[in-house]
C-alpha positions in Angstrom: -11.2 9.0 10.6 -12.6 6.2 8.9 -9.2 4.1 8.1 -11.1 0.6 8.4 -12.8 1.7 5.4 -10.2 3.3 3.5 -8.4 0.2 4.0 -10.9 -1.8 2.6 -11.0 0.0 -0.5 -7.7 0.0 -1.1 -7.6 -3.9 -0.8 -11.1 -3.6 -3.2 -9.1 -1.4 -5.9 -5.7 -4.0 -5.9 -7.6 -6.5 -6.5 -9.3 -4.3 -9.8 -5.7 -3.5 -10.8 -4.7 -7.5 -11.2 -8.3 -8.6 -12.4 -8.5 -5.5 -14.8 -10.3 -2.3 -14.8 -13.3 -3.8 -17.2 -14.4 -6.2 -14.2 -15.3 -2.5 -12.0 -18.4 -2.3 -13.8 -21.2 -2.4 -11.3 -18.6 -4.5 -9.1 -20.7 -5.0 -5.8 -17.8 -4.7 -3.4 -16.3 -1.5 -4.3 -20.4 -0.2 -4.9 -20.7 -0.8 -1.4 -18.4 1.7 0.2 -19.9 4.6 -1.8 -22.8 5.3 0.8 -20.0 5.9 4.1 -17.7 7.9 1.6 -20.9 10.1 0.3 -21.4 10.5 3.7 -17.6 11.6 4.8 -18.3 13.9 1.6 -20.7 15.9 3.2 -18.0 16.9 5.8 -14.7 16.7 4.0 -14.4 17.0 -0.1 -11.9 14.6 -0.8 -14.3 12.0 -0.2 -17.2 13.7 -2.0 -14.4 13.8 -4.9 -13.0 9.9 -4.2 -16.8 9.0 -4.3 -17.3 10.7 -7.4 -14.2 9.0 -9.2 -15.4 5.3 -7.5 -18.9 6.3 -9.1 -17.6 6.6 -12.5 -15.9 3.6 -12.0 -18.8 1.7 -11.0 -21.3 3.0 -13.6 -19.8 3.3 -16.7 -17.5 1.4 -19.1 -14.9 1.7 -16.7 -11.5 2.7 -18.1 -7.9 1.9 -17.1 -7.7 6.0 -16.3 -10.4 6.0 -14.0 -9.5 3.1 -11.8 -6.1 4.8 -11.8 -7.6 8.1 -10.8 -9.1 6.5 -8.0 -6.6 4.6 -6.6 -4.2 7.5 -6.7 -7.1 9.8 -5.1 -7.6 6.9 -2.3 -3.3 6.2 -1.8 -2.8 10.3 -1.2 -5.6 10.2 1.6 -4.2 7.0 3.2 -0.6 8.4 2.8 -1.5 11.8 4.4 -3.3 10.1 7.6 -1.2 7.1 8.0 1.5 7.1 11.1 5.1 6.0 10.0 6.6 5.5 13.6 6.0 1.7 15.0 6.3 2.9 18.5 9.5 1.2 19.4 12.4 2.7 20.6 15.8 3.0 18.7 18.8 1.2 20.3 22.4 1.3 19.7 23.6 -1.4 17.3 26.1 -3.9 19.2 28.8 -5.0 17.0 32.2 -6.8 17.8 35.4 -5.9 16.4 37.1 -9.0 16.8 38.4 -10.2 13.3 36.9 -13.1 11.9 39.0 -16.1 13.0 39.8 -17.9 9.4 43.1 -19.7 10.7 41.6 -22.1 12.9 39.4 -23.3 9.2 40.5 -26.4 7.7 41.1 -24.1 4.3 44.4 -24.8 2.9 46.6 -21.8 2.5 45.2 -20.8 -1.2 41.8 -21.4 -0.3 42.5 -18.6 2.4 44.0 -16.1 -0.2 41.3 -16.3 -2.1 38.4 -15.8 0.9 40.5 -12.6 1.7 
């Protein structure tokens, strides 16, 4: 699976959506990850069809629908191949159930009414 890459992209096309969608046009850093994905295309179509929508992107008067196309295209691959377990192992939360020990405070007898 080619995650590097699609993580690359992904940082590519977050950057687009704060400088705008009219600075894609023939943008050399998102131009550059077309040859790998046309590549994966050949195999899988999703990136045949993620190249296609990064291609019209790139090449024409790119449009705030296309770079959302494409990001949406790119965040469904990277949500259906990501992992969501961190490899640790859950543990029992410890917790005391001593009571909080607000008489040995120097508030004054009001001051504690109000806390409580």
């Amino acid at each position: 699976m080619a995650l590097p890459l699609l993580n690359d992209l992904r940082n590519e096309l977050e950057r687009l959506y704060i400088a705008g969608s009219a600075l894609a046009l023939d943008d050399p850093r998102v131009k550059r990850h077309l040859p790998a994905l046309q590549k994966l295309g050949e195999r899988a179509p999703v990136f045949r069809n993620l190249a296609d929508r990064l291609a019209a992107l790139t090449e024409t008067e790119a449009s705030p629908e296309n770079l959302m196309e494409a990001g949406t295209m790119l965040y469904s691959i990277l949500y259906s191949q990501g992992r969501t377990d961190n490899g640790c192992t859950l543990k029992p939360f410890a917790y005391s159930e001593t009571p909080l020990a607000i008489t040995q405070t120097r508030f004054s007898q009001r001051d504690r009414k109000e806390i409580l």
